[in-house]
N, C-alpha and C positions, 0 to 999 in steps of 0.2 A: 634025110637026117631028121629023126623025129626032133619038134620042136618043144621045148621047156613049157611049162604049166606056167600061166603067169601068177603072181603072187594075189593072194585074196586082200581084197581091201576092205577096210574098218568102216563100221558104220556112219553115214553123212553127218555131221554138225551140222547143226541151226544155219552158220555159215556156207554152207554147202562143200567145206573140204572135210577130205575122206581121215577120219582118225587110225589111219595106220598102225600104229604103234597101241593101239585100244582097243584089239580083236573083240567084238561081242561084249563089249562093254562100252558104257558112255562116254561124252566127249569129257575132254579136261574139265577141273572145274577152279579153274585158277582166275581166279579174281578179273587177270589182267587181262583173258578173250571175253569178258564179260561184256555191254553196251556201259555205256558211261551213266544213260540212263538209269540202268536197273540197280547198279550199284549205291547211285543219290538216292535211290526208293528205299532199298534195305535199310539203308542209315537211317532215314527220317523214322522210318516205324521206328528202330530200333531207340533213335533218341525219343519219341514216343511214349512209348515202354517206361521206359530211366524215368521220362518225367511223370510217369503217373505212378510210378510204381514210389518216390521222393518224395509225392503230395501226398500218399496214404500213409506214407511215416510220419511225415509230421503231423496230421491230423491224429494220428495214433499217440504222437510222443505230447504233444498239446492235452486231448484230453486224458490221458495217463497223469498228467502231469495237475490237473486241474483237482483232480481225483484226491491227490497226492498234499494237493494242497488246500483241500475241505478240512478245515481244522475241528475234530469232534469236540464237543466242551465239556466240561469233568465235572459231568450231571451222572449222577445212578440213584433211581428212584427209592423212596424206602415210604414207612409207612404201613397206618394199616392198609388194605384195600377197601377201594372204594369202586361201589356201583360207576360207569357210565351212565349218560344221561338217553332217553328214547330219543327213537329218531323225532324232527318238529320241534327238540327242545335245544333250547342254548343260554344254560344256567352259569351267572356268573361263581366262578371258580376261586380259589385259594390254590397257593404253589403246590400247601400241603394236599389238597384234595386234587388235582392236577396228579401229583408221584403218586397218590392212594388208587388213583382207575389205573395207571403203568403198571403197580402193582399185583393190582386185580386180573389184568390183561395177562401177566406172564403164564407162558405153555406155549406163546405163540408168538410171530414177530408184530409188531404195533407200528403205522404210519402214521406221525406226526406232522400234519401239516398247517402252517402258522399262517394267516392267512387276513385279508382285509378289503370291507366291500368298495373300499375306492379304489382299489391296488388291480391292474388291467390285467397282467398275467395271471392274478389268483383267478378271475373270472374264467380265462382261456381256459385253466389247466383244473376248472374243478368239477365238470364233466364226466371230467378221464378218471379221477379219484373216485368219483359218484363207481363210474365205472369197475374201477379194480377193489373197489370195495363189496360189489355184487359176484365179482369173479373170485375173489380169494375171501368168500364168504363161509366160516367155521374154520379157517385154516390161515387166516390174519385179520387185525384190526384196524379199520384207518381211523385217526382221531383228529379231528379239528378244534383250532384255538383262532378264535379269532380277536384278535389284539391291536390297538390304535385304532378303533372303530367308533363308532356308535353302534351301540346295541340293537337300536330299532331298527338301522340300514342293514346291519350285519343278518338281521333274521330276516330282514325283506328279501336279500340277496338271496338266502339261505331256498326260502320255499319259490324265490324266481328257476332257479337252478333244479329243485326237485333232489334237493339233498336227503338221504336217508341215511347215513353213516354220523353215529354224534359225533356234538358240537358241544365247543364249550366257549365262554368268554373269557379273554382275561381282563379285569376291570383295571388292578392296575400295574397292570405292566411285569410283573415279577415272574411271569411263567417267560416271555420270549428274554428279559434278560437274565434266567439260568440258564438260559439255553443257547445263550449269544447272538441271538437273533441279530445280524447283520444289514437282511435283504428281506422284502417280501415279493412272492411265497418263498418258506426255508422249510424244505421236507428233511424230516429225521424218521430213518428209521430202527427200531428198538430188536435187540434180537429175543429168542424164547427166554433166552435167560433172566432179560430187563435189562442188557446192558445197550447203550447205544452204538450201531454200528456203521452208522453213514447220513450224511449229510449233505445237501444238495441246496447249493444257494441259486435264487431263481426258479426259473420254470423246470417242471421235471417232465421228462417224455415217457409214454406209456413201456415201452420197453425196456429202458435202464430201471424204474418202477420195479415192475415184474420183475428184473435180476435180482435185487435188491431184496427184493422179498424173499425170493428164493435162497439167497446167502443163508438169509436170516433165518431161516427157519430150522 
């Protein structure tokens, strides 16, 4: 009597039983032949993930939110125009003669930055200005005001730092409160048209800088 073909069996599991029912194809993949182990590993990445993916939101909704709440001040320049001062020089100014260079300036966007030689962060961040004012050189302006100073610290700072982008003084006081100077440094920047279009209380970083310019132009 010939005897019957036995039945082909399914390829071995990890476990080493034969998956019958799974010809040539994988074993189950049902949670609960899982090790107990691997399934607490999936989780933790996964709750991983959740938390970092939660802390980029709200760093996102935080500075969105900061953004949102830079209050521009309801300054627009007018005026004849007025020359800027050379680089080395730091001539005290009037509001009027202050609106008369913004004037002078429009075709392009203008960085206003309010600044003073005791003030730690102006020192930090005025490098980087030195900088983006070499870089977005014929294609924007960066203008400095330097206000609650002394004059003679204010230009010593000036040529310690190796500034070339002018400067101006305000003696008193009337250029940062049109502008609601809050904080020092307070960067404003101006778009082509002369209207103002962002404001940044404190320190500014060369990257939001740069966007800023770019809006503006």
């Amino acid at each position: 009597m010939r005897s019957r073909p036995r039945p082909l069996s399914g390829p071995t599991s990890e476990f080493g039983e034969a998956g019958g029912d799974h010809l040539g194809g994988p074993p189950p993949s049902d949670a609960s032949s899982r090790p107990e182990a691997t399934r607490e590993g999936g989780w933790g990445r996964f709750r991983w993930w959740i938390g970092a993916v939660l802390l980029i939101a709200v760093v996102a909704f935080g500075a969105s939110r900061a953004n949102r709440d830079s209050k521009l001040p309801d300054f627009a320049p007018s005026g004849d125009a007025v020359a800027v001062p050379s680089a080395g020089e730091l001539p005290a100014v009037t509001l009027d003669e202050f609106e008369g260079m913004l004037v002078g300036l429009q075709g392009q966007p203008v960085v206003v930055n309010i600044w003073a030689s005791w003030c730690a962060p102006c020192r930090t961040e005025m490098p980087m200005l030195q900088d983006a004012a070499e870089a977005f050189a014929g294609k924007a302006t960066v203008l400095g005001v330097a206000s609650n100073d002394d004059p003679r610290a204010a230009r010593a700072f000036l040529d310690e730092v190796g500034v070339t982008y002018p400067n101006v003084f305000d003696p008193s006081g009337e250029i940062r409160v049109a502008l609601g100077l809050t904080a020092y440094p307070t960067t404003y920047v101006f778009g082509a048209d002369g209207s103002i279009r962002a404001r940044v209380d404190g320190g500014i970083s060369e990257q939001r800088l740069a966007g800023l310019i770019e809006a503006a132009t």
